[in-house]
PDB file of N, CA, C and O in Angstrom, chain B, residues numbered from 101:
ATOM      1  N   UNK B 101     -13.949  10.492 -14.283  1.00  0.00           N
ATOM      2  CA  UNK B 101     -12.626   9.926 -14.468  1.00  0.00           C
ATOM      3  C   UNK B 101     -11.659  10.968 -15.015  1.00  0.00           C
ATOM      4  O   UNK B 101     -10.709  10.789 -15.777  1.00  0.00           O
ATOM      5  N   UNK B 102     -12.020  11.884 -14.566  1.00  0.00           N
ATOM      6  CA  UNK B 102     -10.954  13.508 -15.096  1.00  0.00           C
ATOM      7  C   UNK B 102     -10.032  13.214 -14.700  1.00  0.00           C
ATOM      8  O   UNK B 102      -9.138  13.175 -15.545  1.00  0.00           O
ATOM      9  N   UNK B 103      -9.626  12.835 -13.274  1.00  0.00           N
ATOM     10  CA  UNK B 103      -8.361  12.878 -12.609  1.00  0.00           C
ATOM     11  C   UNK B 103      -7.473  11.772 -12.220  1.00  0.00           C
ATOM     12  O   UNK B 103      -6.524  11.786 -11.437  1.00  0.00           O
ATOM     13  N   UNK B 104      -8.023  10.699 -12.998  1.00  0.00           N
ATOM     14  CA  UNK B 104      -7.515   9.547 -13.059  1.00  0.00           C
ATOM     15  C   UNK B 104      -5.830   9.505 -12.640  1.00  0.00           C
ATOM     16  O   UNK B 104      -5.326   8.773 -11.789  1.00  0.00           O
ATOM     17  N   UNK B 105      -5.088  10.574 -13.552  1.00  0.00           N
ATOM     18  CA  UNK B 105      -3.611  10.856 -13.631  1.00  0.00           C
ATOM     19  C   UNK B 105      -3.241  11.161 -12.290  1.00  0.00           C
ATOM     20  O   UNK B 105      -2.331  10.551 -11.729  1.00  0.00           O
ATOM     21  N   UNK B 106      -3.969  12.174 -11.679  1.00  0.00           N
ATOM     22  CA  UNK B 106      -4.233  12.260 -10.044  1.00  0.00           C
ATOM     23  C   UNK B 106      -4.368  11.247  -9.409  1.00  0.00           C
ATOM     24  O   UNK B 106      -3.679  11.271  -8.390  1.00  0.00           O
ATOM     25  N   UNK B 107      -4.824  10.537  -9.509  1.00  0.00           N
ATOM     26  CA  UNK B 107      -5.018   9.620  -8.928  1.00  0.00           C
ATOM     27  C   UNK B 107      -3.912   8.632  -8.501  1.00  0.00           C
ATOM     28  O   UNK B 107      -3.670   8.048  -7.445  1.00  0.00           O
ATOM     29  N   UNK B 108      -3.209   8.672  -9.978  1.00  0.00           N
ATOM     30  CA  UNK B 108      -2.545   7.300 -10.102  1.00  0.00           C
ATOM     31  C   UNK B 108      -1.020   7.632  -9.576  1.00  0.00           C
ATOM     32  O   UNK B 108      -0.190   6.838  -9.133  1.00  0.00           O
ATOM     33  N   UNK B 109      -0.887   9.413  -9.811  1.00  0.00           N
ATOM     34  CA  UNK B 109       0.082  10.528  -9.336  1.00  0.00           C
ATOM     35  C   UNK B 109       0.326   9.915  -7.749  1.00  0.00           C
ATOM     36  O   UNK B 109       1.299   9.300  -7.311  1.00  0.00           O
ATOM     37  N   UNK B 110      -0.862  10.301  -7.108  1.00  0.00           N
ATOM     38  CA  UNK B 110      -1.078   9.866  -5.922  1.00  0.00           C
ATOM     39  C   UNK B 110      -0.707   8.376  -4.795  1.00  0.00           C
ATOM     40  O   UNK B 110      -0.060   8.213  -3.761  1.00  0.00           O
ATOM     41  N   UNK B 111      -1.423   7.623  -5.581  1.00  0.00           N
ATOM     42  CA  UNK B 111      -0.927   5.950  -5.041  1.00  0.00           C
ATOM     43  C   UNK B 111       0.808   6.022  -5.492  1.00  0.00           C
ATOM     44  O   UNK B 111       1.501   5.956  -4.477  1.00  0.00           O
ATOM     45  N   UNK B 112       1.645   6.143  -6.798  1.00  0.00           N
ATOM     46  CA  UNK B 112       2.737   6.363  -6.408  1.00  0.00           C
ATOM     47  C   UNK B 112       3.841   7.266  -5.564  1.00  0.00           C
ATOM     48  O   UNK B 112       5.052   7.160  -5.375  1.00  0.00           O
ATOM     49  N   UNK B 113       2.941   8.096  -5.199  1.00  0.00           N
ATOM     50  CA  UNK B 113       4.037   9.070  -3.931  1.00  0.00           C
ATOM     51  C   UNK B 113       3.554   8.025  -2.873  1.00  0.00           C
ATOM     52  O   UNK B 113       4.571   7.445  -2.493  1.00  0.00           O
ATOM     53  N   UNK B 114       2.353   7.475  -2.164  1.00  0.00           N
ATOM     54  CA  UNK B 114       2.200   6.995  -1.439  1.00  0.00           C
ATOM     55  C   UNK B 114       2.990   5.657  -1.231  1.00  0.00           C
ATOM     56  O   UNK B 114       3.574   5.452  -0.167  1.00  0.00           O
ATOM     57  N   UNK B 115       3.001   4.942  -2.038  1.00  0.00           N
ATOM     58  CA  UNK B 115       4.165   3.734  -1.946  1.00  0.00           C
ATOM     59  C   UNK B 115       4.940   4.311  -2.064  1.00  0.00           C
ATOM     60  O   UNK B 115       5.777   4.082  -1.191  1.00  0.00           O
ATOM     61  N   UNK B 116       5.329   5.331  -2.981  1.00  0.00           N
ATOM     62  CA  UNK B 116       7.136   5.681  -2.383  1.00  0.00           C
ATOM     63  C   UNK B 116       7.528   6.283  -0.929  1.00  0.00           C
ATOM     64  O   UNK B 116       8.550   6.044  -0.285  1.00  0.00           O
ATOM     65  N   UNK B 117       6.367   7.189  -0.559  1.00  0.00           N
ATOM     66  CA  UNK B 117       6.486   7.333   1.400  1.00  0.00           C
ATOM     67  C   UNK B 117       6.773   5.824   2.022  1.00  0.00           C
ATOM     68  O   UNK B 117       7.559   5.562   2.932  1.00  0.00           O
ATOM     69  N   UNK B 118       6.178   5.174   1.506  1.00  0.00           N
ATOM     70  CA  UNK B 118       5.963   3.504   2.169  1.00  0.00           C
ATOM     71  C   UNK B 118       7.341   3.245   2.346  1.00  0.00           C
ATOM     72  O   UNK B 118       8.029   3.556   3.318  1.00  0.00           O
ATOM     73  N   UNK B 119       7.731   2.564   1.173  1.00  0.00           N
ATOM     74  CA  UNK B 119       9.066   2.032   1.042  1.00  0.00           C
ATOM     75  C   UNK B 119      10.120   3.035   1.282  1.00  0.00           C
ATOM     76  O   UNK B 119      11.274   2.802   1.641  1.00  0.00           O
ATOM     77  N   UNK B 120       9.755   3.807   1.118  1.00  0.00           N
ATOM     78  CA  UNK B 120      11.089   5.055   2.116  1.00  0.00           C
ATOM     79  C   UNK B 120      11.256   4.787   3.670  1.00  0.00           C
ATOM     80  O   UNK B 120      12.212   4.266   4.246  1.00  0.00           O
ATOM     81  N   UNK B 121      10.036   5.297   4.211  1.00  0.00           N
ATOM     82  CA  UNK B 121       9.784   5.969   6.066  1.00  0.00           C
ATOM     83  C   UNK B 121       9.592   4.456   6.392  1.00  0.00           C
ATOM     84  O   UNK B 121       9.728   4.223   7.593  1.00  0.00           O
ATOM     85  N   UNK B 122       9.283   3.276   5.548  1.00  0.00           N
ATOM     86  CA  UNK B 122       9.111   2.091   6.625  1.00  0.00           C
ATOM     87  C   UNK B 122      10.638   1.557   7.376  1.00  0.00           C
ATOM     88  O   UNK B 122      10.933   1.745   8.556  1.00  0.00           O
ATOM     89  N   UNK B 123      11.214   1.079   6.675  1.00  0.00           N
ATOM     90  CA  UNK B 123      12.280   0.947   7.452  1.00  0.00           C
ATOM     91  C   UNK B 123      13.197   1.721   8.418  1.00  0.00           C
ATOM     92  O   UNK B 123      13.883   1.133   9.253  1.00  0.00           O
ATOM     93  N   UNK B 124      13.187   2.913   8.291  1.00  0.00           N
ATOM     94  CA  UNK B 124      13.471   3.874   8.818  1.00  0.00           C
ATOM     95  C   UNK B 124      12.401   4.105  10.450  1.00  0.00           C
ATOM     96  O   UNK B 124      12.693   4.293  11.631  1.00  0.00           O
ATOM     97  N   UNK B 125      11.252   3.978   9.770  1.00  0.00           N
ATOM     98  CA  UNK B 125      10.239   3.625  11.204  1.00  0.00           C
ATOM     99  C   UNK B 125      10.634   2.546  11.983  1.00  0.00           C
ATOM    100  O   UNK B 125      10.936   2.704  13.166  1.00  0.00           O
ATOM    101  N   UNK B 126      10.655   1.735  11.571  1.00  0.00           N
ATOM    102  CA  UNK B 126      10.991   0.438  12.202  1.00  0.00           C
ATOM    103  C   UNK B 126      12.490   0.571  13.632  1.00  0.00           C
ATOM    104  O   UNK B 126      12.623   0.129  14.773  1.00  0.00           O
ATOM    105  N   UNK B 127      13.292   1.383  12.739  1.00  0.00           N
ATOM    106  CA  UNK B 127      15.042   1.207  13.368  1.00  0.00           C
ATOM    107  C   UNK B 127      14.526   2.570  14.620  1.00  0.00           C
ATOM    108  O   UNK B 127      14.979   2.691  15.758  1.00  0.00           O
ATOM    109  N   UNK B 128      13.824   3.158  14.175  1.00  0.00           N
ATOM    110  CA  UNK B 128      13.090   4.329  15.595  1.00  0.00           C
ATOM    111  C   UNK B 128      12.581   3.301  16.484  1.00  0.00           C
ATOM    112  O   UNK B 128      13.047   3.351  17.622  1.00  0.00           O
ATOM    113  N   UNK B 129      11.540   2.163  16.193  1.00  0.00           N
ATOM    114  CA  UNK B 129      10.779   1.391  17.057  1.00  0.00           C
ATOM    115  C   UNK B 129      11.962   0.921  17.818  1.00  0.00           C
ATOM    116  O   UNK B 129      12.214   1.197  18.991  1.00  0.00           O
ATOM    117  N   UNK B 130      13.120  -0.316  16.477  1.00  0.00           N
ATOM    118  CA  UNK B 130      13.383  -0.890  17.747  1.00  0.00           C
ATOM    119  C   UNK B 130      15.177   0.018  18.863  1.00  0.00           C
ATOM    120  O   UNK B 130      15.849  -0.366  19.820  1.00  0.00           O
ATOM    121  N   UNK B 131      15.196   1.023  18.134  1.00  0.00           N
ATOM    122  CA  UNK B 131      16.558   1.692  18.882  1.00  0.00           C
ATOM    123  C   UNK B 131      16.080   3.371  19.676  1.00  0.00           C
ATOM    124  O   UNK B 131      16.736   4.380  19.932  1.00  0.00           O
ATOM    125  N   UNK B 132      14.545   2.972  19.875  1.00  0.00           N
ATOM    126  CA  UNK B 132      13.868   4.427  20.595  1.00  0.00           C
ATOM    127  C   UNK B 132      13.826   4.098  21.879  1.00  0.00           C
ATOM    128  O   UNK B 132      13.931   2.959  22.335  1.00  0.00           O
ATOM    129  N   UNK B 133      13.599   5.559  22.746  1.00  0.00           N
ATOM    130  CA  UNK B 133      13.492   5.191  23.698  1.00  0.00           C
ATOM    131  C   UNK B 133      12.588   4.602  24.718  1.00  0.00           C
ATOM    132  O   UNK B 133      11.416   4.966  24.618  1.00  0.00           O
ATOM    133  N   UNK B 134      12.819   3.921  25.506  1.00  0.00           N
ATOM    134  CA  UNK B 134      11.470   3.102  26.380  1.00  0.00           C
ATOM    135  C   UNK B 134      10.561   4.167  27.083  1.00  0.00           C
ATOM    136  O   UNK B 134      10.711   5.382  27.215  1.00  0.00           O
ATOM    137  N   UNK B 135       9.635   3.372  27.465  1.00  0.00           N
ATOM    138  CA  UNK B 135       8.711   4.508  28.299  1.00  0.00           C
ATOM    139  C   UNK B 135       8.883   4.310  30.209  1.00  0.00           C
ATOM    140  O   UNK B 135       8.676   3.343  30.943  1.00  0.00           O
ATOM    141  N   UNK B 136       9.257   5.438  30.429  1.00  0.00           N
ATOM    142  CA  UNK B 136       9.233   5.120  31.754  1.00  0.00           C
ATOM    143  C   UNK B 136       8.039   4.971  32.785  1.00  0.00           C
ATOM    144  O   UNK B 136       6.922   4.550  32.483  1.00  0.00           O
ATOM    145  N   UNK B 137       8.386   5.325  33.878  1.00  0.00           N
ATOM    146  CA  UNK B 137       6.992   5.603  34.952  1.00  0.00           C
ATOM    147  C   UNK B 137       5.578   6.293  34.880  1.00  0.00           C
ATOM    148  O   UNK B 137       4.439   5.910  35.147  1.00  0.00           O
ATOM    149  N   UNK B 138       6.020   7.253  34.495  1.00  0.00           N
ATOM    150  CA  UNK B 138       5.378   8.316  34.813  1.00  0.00           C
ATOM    151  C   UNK B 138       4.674   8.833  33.100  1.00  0.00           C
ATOM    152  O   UNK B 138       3.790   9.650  32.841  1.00  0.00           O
ATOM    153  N   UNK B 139       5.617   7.845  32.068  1.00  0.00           N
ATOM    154  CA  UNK B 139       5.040   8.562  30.882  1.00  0.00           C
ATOM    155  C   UNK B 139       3.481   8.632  30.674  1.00  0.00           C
ATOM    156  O   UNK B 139       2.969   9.656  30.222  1.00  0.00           O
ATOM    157  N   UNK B 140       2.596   7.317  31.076  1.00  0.00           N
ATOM    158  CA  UNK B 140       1.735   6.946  30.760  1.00  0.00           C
ATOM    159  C   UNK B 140       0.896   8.274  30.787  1.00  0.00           C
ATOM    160  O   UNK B 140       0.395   8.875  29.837  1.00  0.00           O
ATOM    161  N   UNK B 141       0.872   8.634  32.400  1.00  0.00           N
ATOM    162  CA  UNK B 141      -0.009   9.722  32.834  1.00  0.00           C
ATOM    163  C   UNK B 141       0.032  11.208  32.606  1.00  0.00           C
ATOM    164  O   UNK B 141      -0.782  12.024  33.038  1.00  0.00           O
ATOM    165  N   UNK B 142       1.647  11.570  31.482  1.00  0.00           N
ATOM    166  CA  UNK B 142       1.651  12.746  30.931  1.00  0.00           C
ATOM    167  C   UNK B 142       0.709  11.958  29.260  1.00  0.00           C
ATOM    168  O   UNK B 142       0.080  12.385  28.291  1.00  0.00           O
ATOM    169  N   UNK B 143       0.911  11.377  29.503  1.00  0.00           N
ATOM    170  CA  UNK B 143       0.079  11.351  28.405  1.00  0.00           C
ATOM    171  C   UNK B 143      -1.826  11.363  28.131  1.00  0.00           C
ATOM    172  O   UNK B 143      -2.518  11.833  27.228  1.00  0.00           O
ATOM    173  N   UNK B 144      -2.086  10.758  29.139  1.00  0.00           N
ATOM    174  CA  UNK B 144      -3.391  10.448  29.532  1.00  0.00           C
ATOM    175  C   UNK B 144      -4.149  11.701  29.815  1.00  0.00           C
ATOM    176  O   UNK B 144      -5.283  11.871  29.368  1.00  0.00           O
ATOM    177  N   UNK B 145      -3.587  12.499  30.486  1.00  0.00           N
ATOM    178  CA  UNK B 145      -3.768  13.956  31.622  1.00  0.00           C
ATOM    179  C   UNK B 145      -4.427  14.260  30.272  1.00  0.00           C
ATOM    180  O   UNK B 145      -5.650  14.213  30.139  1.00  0.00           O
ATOM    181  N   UNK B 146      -3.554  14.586  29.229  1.00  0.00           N
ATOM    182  CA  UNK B 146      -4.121  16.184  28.069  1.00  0.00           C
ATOM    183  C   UNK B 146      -4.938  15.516  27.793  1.00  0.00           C
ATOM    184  O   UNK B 146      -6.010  16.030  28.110  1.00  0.00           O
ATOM    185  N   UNK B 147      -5.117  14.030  27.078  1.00  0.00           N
ATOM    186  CA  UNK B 147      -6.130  13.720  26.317  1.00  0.00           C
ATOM    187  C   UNK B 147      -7.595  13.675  27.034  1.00  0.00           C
ATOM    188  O   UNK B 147      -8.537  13.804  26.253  1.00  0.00           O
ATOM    189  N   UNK B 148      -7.904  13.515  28.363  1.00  0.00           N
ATOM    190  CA  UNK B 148      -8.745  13.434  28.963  1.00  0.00           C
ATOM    191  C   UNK B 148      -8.990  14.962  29.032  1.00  0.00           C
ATOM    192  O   UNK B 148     -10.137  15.034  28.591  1.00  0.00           O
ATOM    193  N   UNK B 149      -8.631  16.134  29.298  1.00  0.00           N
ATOM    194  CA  UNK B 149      -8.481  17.070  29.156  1.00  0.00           C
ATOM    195  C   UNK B 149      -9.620  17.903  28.165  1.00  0.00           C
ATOM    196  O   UNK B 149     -10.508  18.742  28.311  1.00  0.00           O
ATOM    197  N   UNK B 150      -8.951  17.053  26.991  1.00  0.00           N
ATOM    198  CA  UNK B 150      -9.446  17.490  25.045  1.00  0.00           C
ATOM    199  C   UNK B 150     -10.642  17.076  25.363  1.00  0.00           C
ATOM    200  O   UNK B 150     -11.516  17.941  25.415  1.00  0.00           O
ATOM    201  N   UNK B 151     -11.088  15.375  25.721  1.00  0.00           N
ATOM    202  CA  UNK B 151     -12.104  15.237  26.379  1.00  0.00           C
ATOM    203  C   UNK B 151     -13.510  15.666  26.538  1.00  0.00           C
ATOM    204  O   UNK B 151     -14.586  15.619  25.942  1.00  0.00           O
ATOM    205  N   UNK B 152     -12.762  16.286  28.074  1.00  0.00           N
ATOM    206  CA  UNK B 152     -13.528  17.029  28.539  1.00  0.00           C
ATOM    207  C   UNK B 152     -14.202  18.282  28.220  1.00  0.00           C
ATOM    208  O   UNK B 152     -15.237  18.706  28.735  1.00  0.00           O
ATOM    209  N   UNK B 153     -13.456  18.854  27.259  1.00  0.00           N
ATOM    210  CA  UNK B 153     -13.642  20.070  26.750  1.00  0.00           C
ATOM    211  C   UNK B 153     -14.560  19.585  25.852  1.00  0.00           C
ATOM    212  O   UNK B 153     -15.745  19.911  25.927  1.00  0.00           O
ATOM    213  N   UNK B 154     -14.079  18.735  24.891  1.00  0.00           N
ATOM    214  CA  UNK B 154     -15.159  18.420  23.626  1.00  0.00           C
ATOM    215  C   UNK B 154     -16.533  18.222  24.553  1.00  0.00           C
ATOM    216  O   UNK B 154     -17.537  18.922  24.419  1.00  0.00           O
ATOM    217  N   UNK B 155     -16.434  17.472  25.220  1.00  0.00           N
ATOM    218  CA  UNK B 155     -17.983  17.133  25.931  1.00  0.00           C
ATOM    219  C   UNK B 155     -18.603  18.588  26.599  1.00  0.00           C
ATOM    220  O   UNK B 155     -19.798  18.874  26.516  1.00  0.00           O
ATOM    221  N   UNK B 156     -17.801  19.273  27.131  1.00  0.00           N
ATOM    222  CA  UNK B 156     -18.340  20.744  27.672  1.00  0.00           C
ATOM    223  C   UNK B 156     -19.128  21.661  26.010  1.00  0.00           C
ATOM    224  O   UNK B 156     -20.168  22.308  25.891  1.00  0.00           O
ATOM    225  N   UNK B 157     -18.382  21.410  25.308  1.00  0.00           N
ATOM    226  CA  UNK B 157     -18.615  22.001  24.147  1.00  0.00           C
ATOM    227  C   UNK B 157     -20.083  21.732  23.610  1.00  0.00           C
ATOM    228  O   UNK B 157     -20.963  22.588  23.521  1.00  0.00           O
ATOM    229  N   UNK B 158     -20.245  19.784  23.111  1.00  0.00           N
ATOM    230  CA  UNK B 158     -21.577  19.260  23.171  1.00  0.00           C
ATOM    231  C   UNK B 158     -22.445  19.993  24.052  1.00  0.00           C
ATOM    232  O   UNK B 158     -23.192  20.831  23.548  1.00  0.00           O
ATOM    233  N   UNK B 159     -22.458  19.786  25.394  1.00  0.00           N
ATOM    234  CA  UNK B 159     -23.179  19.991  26.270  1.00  0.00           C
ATOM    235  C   UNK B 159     -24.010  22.117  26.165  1.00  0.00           C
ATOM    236  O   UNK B 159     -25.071  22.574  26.589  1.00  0.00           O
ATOM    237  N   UNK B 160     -23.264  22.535  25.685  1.00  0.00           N
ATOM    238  CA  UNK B 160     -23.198  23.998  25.550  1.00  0.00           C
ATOM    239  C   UNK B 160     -24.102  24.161  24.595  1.00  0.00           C
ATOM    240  O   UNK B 160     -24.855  25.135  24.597  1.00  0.00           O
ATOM    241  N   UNK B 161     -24.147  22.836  23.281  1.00  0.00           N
ATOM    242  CA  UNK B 161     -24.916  23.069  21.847  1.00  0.00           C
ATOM    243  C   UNK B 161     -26.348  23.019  22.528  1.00  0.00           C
ATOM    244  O   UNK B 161     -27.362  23.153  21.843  1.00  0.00           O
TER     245      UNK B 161
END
């Protein structure tokens, strides 16, 4: 229990990120922009990608 002060340091920056960036998150959600056509599959492409690599990687061990 050394760092208790740490601790407690801690949970209050974290609620203060909270109650700061939440509302602020929120007015991004609802005044951001939509996703179009094509976003899905720039998105999909890299991650399958990372994927693949991670599994090449396994496979190598």
């Amino acid at each position: 229990m050394d760092n208790i002060w740490l601790q407690i340091a801690l949970a209050v920056t974290m609620g203060m990120m909270l109650f700061f960036l939440f509302p602020k998150a929120k007015q991004w959600m609802e005044h951001g922009p939509r996703a179009q056509q094509g976003d899905w599959m720039a998105a999909v492409i890299p991650l399958l990608a990372v994927v693949g690599f991670v599994l090449l990687l396994i496979m190598l061990v």
